[in-house]
N, C-alpha and C positions, 0 to 999 in steps of 0.2 A: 378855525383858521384855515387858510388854504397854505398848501404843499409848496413849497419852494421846485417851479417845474413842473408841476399837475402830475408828475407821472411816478410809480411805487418803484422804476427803474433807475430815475434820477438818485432817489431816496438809498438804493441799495448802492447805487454809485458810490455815494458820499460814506456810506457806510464801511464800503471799501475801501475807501481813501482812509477815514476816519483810525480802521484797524492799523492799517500801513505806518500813517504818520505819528498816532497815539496810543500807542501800550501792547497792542497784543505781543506778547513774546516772542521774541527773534534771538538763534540762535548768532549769539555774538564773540568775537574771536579779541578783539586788541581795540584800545585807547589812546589815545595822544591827548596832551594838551599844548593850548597857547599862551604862556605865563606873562606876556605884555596885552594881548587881548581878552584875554580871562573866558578862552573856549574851551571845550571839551568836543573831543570826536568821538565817535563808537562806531567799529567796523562792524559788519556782520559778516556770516558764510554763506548771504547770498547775494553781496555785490552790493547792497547799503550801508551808508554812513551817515549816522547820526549826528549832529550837532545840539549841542545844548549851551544855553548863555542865561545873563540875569532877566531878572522882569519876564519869568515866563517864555521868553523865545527861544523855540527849538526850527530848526529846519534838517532836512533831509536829501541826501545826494542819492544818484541810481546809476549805478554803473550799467554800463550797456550792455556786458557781458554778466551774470549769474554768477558770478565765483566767490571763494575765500577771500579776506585780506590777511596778510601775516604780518608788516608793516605798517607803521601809521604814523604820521611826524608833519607836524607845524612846520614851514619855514615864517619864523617867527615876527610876527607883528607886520605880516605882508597879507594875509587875506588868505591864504596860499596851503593848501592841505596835500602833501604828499603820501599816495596811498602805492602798498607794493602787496600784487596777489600771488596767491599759491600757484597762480601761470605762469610769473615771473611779467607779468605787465606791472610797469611802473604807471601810476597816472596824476598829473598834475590839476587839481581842482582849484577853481576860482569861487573864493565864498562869496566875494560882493556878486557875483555874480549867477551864483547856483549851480557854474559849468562845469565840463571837461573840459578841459582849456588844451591839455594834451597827454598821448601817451604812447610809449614808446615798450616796445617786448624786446626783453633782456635773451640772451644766445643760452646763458646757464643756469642752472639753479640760484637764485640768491638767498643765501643764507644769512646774511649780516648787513645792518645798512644802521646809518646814522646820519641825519645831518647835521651839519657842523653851524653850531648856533650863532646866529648876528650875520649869517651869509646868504647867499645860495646856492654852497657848494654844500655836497653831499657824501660821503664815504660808502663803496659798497664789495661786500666781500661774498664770492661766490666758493662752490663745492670743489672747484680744483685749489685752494688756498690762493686763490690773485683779487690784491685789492685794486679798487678800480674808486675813480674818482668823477663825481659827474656833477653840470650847473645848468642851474634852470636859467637860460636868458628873459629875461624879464620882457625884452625888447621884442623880439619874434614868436613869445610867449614856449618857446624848444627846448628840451632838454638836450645838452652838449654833453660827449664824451670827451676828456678834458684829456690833453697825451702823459700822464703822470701815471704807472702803474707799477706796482710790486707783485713780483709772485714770492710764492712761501719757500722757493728753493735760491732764487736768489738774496732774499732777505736770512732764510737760513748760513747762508757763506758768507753774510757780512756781519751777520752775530757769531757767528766761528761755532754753528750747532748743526752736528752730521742730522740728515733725515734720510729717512730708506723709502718712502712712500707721502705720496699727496696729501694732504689734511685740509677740510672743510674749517674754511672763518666763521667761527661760531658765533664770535663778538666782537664789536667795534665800540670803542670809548674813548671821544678823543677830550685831551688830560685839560683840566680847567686851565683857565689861564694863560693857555698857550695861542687861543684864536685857529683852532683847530691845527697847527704845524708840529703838535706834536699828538700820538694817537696809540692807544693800548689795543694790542689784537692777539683775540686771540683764537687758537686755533685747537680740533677739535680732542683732541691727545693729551691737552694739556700743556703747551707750549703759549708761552706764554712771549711780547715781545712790546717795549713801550720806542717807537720807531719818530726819527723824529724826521717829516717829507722832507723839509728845508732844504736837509743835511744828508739827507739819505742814509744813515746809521743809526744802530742801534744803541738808546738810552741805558734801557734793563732788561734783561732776560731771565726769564724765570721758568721754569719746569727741569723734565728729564734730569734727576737726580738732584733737586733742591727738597726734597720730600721726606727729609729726613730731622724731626722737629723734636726738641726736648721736653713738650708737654703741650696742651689744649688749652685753651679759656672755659675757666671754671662757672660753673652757676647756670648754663645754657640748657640742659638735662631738665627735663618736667622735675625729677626728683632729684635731683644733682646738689649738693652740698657744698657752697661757696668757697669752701675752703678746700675741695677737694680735688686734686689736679691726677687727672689718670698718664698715665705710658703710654707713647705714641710708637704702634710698630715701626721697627725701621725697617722693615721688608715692603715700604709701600713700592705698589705698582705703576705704574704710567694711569690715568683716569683720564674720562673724558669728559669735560664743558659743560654742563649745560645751561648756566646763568656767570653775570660779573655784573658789578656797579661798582662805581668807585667809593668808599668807605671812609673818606677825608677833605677836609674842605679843598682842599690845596691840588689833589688827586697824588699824594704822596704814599696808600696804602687803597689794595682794591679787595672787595670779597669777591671771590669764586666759588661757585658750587658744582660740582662734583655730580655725577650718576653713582655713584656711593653714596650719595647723602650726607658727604661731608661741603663743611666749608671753610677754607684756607682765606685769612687773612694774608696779602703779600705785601713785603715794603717794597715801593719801585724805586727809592731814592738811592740807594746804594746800585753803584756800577756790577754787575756781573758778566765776565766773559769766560767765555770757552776756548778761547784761545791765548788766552794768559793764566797764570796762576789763581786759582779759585779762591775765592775768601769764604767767610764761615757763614754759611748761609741759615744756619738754625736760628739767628737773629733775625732774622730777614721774610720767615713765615709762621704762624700760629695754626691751628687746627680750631674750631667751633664743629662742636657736634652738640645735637639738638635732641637722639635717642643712643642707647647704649645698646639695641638689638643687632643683631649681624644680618639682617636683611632691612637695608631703609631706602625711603622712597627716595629719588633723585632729585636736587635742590632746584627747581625750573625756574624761579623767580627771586631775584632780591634786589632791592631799593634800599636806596640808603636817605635819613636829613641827620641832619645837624642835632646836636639834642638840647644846646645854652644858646643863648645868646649874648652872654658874659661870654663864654669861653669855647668857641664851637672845634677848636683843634685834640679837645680835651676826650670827646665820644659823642656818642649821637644812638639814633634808634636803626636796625637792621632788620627790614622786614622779608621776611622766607615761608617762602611757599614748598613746602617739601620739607625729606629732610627726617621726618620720622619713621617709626616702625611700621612696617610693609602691615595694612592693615586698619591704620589709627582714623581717631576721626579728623575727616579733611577742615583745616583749621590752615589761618593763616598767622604765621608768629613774628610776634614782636620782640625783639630783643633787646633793652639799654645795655649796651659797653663803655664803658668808662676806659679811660687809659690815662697813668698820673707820670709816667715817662717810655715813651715808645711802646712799639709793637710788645715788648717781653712782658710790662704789666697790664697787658689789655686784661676785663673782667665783664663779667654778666653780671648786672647788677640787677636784673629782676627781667622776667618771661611774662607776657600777657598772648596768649592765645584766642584769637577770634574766630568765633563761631562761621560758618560760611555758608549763605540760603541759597542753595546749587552748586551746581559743579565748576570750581574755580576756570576764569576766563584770561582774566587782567585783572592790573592792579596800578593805581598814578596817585601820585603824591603830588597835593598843590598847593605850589610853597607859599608862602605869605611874603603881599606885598608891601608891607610894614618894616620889613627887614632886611639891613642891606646885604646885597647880595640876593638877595631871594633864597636862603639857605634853610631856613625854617619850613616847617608845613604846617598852614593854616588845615588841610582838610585829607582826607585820604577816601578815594574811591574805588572801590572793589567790585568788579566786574565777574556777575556767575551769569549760568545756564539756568533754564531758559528765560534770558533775555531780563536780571534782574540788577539792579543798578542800584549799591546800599556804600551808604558813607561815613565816615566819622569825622566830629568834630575834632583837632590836631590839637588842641589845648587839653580838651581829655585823654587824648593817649600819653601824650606828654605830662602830663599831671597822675596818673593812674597810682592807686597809693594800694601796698597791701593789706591786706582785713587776716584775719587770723587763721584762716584758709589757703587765701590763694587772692590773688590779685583782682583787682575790683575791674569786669568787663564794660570798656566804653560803652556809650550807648549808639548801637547802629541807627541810622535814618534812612528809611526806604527814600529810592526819588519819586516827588511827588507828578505825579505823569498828571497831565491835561485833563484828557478823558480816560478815566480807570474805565478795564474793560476788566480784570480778573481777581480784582480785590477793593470796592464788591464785584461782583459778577453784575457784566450788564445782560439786562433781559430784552429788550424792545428798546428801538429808537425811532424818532424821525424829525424830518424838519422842516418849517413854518415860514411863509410868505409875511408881513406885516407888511407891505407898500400897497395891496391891491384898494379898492376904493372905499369901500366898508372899514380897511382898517390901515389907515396913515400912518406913515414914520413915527413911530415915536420916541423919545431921548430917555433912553435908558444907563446912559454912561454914568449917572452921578450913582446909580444906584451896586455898579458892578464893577467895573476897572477903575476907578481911581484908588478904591478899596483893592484890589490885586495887585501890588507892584513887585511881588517874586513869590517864588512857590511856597506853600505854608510848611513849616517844619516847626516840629513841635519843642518845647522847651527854648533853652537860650540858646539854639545854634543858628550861627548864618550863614543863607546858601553864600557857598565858596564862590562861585559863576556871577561874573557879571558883565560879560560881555556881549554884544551884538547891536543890533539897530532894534528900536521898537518898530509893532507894528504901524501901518497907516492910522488904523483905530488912534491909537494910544496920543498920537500926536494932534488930532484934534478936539477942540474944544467943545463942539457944534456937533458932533456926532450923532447920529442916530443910528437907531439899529433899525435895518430891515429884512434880517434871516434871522431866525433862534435855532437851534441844533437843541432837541430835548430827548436825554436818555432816563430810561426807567432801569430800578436795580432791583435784584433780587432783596436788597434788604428792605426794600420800602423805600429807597428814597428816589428823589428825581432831580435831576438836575438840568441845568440849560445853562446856554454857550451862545455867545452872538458872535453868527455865522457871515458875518454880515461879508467878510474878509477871509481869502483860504486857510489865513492861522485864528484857528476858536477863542475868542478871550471868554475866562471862566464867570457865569452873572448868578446866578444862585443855587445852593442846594436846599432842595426843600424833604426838610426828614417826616416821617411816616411810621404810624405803628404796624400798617401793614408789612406781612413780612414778603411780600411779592409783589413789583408792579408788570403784570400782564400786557396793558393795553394804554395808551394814552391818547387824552384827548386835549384840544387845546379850541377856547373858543374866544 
C-alpha cells in the first residue's frame, strides 16, 4: 500500500498526535461532569482536558499555557466547561466549538469555587477568607465580577463568632433547593457557616466549640462491631477542612472530613448563634471514624448519593478517600448509613473498600437519569495516576451483599481507550493511502462502525456516557475509507482504524499466535 503523505515524518506526526489524543498516560489532577449532556471532563498537570461521551467520542482541549488544573465544573447543559489552574487562571471553553472562548487571572489564591447549577453564576472563595461571586455573560462571551462579596470577618460579626485571624474557604456547597441563594462555606479551622446571599445572614453555624459529641456511628471500623459505640474525647481541638459534601437529599445534614481523619456528620437545620443563648448541640453533630489508630490519614475526598429510591431521606452511600491508619492500603471506601430517626440513630450498615490502580486523583459520581431528581448513581469513576480511568457499575455497589468474609468487591472496568498503547503494548505503527490509482476507495463501513456504537465493556454493564455529536464517518451512509491507521502489538495482535477523519473509528483486530508483531506490512 502506499503511505498516507509518502513521507516516514508524516507517519511519526500522527504517531504523535495518536499518543496525545489516545492513551499514553498523562498525569491527571480533577474531573467534572455534565449530568443534562452526559460528558465527562479530565483535567491534567499539563494544561489538557479530556472529554469523553457515548458512541466512542473523545475530544481534547490545550491550554496555551502548561499548567495544573485544581478546578473543573460544567456550566450545565450550555457546551460550556469551566477550568480553574494552580495559576489561578480561570478559563472559559466552548465545546461545540473546541475553544478558549475566554480567560481571565484571579489577584489571589483560589481555594474554593463552585458553580451554582442551572446558572451562570459561579461562587469563589479565595486564601484571605472573601467570597466573591462571578457570571459568565454568554452575550460578550466575559466573565463579570458581580458587586456582591463577603469576607470572613464581616460574615463572622453577623453570625456573632469572634475570630483572631484570616482563614482560607476551603469549601463552597451551595444548599439544594435553594437556586443557589443560600450556600455552605466553609473555612479552613473549622468554622463552618450556611449563609443565606439574599438576606445576608447567617442560617447555621457550626464549629469552634460544637465538638463536643455523646458517641460515633457504629459499624464504620474495618473491624468495628455494629453494636459497639466508643467515647468521644471532649477535649477536641479546633481541626482543619479538608473535604464536605452534603450527606442528604434536602442539604439538611453535611459530612466533613477532618486532617485528623475524622468525619463529623452536621445537622444545618437547627438555628445556632453565638450571640444568643446556645442550645444543646450534641444533637446536632455525629463523629464516623473509619480506623481506631492515633495517626490517620486526612479525609480529602467525600461524595455522597442517595442509597433507595423508595426512601432517599432515610441514608445513602459515603464515599472517602482517607481516613485510615497512617500506612494502610490506598483504598477508596464505601460506606452505607442508614438513619430510622435523625442524626442520633445514624449507623454503618456495612464498609466495602476498593482496591485503587495508582495513586488516587479524583473521583465523580454519575447519577442516573431514570431517577428523579438525578439523586441515584448509575456509575462511579475513579480517576488515578498515571493517567488511569476505572469505573463501576452503581447497581453493584448498591447491591453489594456480604459473603462470610467480607463484603463481595464490585467489579472495576478499565476505560476502554481507542488506540491501547500500554495494555497491550504497542510495538510499531503506520498508516495507509487506499485512494491512489492501483487501489480505489473502498466501503469498508459495513464491515467496522455500524458494529461499534460505544466502547466494549465486558459483562452486563453500560457505558454511563452518552453524550456528544458523532463523527462526520458515523453519519454517513456512503462512506468510504481512504486512510487505515495500523498498529502492531507485542501480543501478536494487529489492529486498524479508519483514519480516514482526525477521530479513528475502531475496524478490526486481528489476533495472532505470534507473541510479537515487529514489522508490518500492508499490500
Amino acid at each position: 500500500g502506499e503511505k498516507g503523505g509518502g513521507a516516514a515524518g508524516d507517519v511519526a506526526q500522527l504517531d504523535a498526535q495518536i499518543a496525545l489524543h489516545y492513551g499514553v498516560p498523562y498525569a491527571a489532577s480533577v474531573m467534572a461532569f455534565d449530568p443534562v449532556q452526559r460528558l465527562l471532563a479530565v483535567g491534567t498537570l499539563d494544561g489538557r482536558i479530556k472529554i469523553f461521551g457515548g458512541d466512542n467520542i473523545e475530544g481534547i482541549l490545550i491550554s496555551p499555557k502548561s499548567m495544573p488544573y485544581k478546578y473543573l465544573q460544567f456550566i450545565q447543559n450550555q457546551g460550556l466547561l469551566i477550568a480553574v489552574s494552580n495559576e489561578n487562571e480561570i478559563q472559559v471553553w466552548n465545546l461545540e466549538f473546541r475553544q478558549l472562548f475566554h480567560s481571565s487571572q484571579w489577584d489571589t489564591n483560589i481555594t474554593a469555587f463552585s458553580v451554582i447549577e442551572g446558572t451562570f453564576l459561579m461562587y469563589l472563595g479565595d486564601e484571605n477568607g472573601l467570597l466573591s461571586v462571578l457570571k459568565y455573560d454568554l452575550y460578550d462571551g466575559k466573565l463579570q465580577k458581580m458587586p456582591y462579596n463577603v469576607s470572613i470577618h464581616s460574615l463572622a460579626e453577623a453570625a456573632g463568632v469572634p475570630l483572631l485571624d484570616t482563614q482560607p474557604i476551603v469549601g463552597i456547597l451551595p444548599q439544594p433547593n435553594t437556586l443557589g441563594t443560600r450556600v455552605l462555606i466553609a473555612y479552613e479551622k473549622g468554622f463552618l457557616v450556611l449563609w443565606d446571599v439574599s438576606e445576608d445572614h447567617a442560617i447555621a453555624v457550626r464549629g469552634y466549640g460544637d465538638l463536643h459529641m455523646k458517641g460515633q456511628v457504629t459499624g464504620a471500623q474495618t473491624h468495628a462491631s455494629e453494636d459497639q459505640i466508643d467515647n468521644v474525647d471532649e477535649n477536641e481541638e479546633e481541626r482543619e477542612i479538608c473535604s464536605l459534601c452534603w450527606a442528604s437529599r434536602g442539604g439538611s445534614t453535611v459530612a466533613v472530613g477532618y486532617i485528623t481523619g475524622d468525619i463529623l456528620l452536621w445537622d444545618m437545620t437547627a438555628v445556632s448563634s453565638r450571640q444568643g443563648k446556645q442550645t444543646d448541640v450534641s444533637s446536632n453533630v455525629v463523629k464516623l471514624q473509619l480506623a481506631s489508630g492515633s495517626r490517620r490519614l486526612p479525609v480529602i475526598v467525600l461524595h455522597w448519593s442517595a442509597g433507595s429510591a423508595k426512601d432517599t431521606t432515610k441514608g445513602g452511600k459515603l464515599f472517602v478517600y482517607g481516613g485510615d491508619d497512617m500506612g494502610s492500603e490506598e483504598v477508596l471506601t464505601v460506606l452505607s448509613l442508614e438513619s430510622s430517626n435523625g442524626l442520633e440513630s445514624v449507623r454503618c450498615a456495612s464498609r466495602v473498600d476498593l482496591k485503587l490502580d495508582g495513586s488516587f486523583a479524583d473521583m465523580i459520581l454519575i447519577p442516573d437519569t431514570g431517577v428523579p431528581d438525578k439523586i441515584r448513581t448509575s456509575a462511579l469513576f475513579i480517576l488515578t495516576n498515571p493517567g488511569q480511568l476505572n469505573f463501576y457499575d452503581g447497581g453493584a455497589l448498591f447491591s453489594a451483599r456480604k459473603s462470610e468474609e467480607e463484603y463481595a468487591q464490585p467489579e472495576a472496568q478499565k476505560f476502554p481507550v481507542v488506540v491501547p498503547t500500554i495494555d497491550p503494548s504497542i510495538t510499531v505503527t503506520d498508516m495507509y493511502s487506499l485512494t491512489g490509482r492501483e487501489h480505489p476507495s473502498i466501503s469498508l463501513k459495513k464491515f467496522c462502525a455500524r458494529q461499534i456504537v460505544a466502547p466494549p465493556i465486558s459483562g452486563n454493564m453500560k457505558w454511563p456516557l452518552t453524550g456528544g455529536v458523532p463523527s462526520e464517518m458515523s453519519l454517513k451512509e456512503d462512506h468510504a475509507v481512504e486512510r487505515i491507521y495500523v498498529a502492531g502489538y507485542q501480543d501478536g495482535s494487529v489492529r486498524i482504524w479508519d483514519a480516514t477523519f482526525p477521530i479513528l473509528m475502531p475496524m478490526f483486530v486481528l489476533d495472532a499466535k505470534v507473541t510479537s508483531t515487529v514489522f508490518l506490512v500492508v499490500d
